[in-house]
MIZA-135811 format. One line per 8 residues: number of its first residue (from 1); their letters; for each residue z, x, y of N, C-alpha, C. Coordinates in steps of 0.001 Angstrom, whole numbers, plus 500000, padded with zeros to 6 digits. Atoms other than C-alpha are relative to their C-alpha. Example, Ala and Ser with C-alpha at 12.3 -4.5 7.8 and 13.67 -1.06 7.14 Angstrom:
<rs>
1	as	500000:500890:498810:507800:512300:495500:500000:500900:501200  499940:499180:498810:507140:513670:498940:500730:499230:501090
</rs>
This chain:
<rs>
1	xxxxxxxx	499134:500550:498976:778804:051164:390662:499166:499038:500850  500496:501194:499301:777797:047908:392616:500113:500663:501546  500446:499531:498216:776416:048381:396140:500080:498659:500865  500299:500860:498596:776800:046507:399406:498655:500528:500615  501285:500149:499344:773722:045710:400546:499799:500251:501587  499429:499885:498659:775238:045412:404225:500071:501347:500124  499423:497739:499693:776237:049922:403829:498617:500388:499818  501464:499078:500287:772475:050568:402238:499645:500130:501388
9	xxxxxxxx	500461:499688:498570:771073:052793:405100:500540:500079:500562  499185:499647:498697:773761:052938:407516:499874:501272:500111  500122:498468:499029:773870:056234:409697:501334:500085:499810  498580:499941:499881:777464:057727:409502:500606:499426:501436  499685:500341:499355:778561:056651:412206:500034:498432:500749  499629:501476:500950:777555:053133:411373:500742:499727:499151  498979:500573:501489:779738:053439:408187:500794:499907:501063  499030:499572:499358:782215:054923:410653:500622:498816:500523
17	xxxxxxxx	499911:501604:499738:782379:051546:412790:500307:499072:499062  500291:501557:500884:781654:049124:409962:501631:500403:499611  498386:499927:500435:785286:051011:408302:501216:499579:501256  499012:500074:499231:786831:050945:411564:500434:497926:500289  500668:501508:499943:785556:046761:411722:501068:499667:498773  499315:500367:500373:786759:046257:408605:501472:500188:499248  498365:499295:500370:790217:048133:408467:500539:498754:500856  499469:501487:499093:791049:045419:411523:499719:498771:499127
25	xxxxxxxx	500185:501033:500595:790031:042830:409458:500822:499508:498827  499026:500190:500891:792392:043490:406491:501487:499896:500654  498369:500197:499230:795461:043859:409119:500396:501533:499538  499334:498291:499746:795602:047816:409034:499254:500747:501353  500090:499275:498142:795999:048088:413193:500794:500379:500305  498986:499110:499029:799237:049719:413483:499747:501409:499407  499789:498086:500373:798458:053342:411418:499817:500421:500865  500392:499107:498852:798328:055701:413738:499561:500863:499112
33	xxxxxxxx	501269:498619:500576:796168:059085:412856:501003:500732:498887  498901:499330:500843:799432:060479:411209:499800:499860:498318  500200:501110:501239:799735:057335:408624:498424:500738:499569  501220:499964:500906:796009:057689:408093:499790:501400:499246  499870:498973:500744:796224:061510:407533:500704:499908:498493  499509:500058:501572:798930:060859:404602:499174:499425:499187  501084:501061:501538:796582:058273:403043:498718:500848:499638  501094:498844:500490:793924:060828:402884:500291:500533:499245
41	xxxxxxxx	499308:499427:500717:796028:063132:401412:500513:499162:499138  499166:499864:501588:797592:061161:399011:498493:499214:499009  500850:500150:500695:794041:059700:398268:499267:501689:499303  500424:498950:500575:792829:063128:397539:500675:500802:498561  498992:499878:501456:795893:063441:394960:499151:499704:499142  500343:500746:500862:794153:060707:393387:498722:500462:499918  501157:498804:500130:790919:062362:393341:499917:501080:498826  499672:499425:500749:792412:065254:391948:500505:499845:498176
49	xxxxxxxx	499474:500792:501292:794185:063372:389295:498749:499207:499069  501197:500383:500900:791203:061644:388314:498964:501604:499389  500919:498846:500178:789309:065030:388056:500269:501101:498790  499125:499112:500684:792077:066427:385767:499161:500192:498053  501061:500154:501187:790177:065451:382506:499075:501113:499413  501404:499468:500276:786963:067032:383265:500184:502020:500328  499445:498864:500267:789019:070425:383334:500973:500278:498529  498988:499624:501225:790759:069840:380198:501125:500146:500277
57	xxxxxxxx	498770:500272:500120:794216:069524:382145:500204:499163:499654  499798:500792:500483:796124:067401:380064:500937:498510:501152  499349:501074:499484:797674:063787:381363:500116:498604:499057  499470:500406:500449:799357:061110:380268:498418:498960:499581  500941:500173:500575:796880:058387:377821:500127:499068:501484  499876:501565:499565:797709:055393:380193:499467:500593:501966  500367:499373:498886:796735:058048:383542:498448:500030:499974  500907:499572:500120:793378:058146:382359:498829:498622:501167
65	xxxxxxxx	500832:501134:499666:792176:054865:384099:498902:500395:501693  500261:500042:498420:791359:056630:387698:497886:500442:499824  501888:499991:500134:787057:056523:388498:500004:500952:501103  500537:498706:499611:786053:059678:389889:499365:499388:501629  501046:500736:498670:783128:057404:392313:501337:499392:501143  498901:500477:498965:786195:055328:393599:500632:500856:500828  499061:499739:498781:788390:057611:394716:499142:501230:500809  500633:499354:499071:785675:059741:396196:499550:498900:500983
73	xxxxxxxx	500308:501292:498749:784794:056499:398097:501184:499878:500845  498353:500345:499172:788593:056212:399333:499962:501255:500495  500084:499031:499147:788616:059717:400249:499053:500258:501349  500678:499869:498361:785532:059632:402765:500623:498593:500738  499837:501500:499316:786669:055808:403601:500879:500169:501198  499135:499668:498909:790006:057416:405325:499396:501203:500537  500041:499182:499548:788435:060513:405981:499257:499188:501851  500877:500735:498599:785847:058101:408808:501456:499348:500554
81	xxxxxxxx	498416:500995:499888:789434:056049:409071:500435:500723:501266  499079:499188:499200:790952:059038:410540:499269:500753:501164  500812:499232:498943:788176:060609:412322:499864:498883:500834  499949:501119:498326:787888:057078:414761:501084:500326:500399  498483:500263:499278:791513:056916:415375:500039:501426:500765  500000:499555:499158:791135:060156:416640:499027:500389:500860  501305:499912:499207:788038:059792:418458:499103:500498:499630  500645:499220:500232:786018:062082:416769:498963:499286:499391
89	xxxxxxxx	501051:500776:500720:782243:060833:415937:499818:501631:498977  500450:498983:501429:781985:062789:412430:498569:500319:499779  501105:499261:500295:778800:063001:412602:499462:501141:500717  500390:498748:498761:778248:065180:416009:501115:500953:499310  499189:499039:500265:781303:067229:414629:499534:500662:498783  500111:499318:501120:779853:067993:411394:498494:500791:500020  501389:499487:499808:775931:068834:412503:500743:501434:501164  499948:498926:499290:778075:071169:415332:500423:501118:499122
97	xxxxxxxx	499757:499040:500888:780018:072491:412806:499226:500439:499372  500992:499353:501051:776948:073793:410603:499422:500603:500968  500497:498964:499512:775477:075217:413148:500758:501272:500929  498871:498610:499856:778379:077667:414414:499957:500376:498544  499970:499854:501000:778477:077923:410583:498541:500827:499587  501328:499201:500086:774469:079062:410507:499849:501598:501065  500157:498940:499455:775335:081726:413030:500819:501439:499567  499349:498993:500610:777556:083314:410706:499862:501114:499364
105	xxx	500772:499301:500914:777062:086017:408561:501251:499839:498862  498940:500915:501058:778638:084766:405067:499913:501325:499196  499928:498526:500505:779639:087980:403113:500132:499598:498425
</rs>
């Protein structure tokens, strides 16, 4: 898969920005957090659907075209999408979350 040279190295919360930068730039400024939730979700369909293969569920020949890398790229793309719109810097939320998570006891 071809790389942007511009993403090598960013900090999440650099991607976070750079997606939020260039979501305005394509002309997707009215979703609200809702919209972006569905597109998560229905990117994660597609995810799924691509994934179907490498379980041996069967699908149609002409279904087979979906790339695994892509739509894991579209899935975090809205997941940062959705975490600006609602304020949340993903990265402080996900280092807090692991550590309430390290105080657990995992059975």
């Amino acid at each position: 898969m071809a790389s942007d040279n511009a993403l090598a190295g960013m900090t999440l919360p650099e991607l976070q920005a750079y997606i939020v930068r260039r979501s305005e730039e394509r002309g997707f400024t009215n979703e609200t957090a809702q919209d972006k939730f569905a597109l998560l979700v229905e990117e994660v369909g597609e995810l799924a659907k691509a994934m179907r293969p490498l379980h041996g569920i069967k699908m149609a020949d002409d279904a087979r075209e979906q790339n695994i890398e892509y739509e894991l790229a579209d899935v975090f793309w809205m997941l940062l999408s959705l975490s600006a719109s609602l304020g949340v810097d993903l990265e402080t939320a996900v280092l807090a979350k692991e550590a309430k998570n390290q105080e657990r006891t995992w059975l």
